[in-house]
N, C-alpha and C positions, 0 to 999 in steps of 0.2 A: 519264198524269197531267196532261198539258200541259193537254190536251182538255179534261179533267174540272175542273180549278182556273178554266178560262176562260170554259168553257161554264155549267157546274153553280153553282158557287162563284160566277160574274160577278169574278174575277179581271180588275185590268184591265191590259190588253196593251197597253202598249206600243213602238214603233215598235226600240228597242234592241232591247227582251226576241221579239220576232218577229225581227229579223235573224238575233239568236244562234242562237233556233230550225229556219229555216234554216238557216244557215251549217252547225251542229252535224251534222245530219239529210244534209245532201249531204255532208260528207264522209264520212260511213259509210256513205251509199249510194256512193259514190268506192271507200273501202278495199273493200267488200263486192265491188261490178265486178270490180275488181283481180285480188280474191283469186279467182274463180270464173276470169277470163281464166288466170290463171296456173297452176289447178289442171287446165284443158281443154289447154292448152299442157303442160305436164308429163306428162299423160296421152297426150297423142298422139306427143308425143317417146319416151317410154317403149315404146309400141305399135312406134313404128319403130324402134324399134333392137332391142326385141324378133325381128322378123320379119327384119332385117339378120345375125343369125347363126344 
């Protein structure tokens, strides 16, 4: 929608409304890393204690 409002529409951006933009956008690419590192980590931990008894 960002896209489309800035691109299509000529919406105008801003130097705040692009920081927000960022900012927003990396930190869900941040939680999303996270959340994958944390699922690979659980999964291997689980695998080894699996193969421990």
């Amino acid at each position: 929608m960002f896209f489309l409002a800035v691109f299509l529409y000529d919406e105008p951006l801003s130097p705040e409304k692009l920081t927000t933009f960022v900012l927003i956008w990396s930190a869900l690419a941040m939680l999303i890393f996270d959340s994958i590192r944390r699922m690979r980590k659980a999964k291997t931990t689980t695998l080894i204690d699996k193969k421990a008894l």
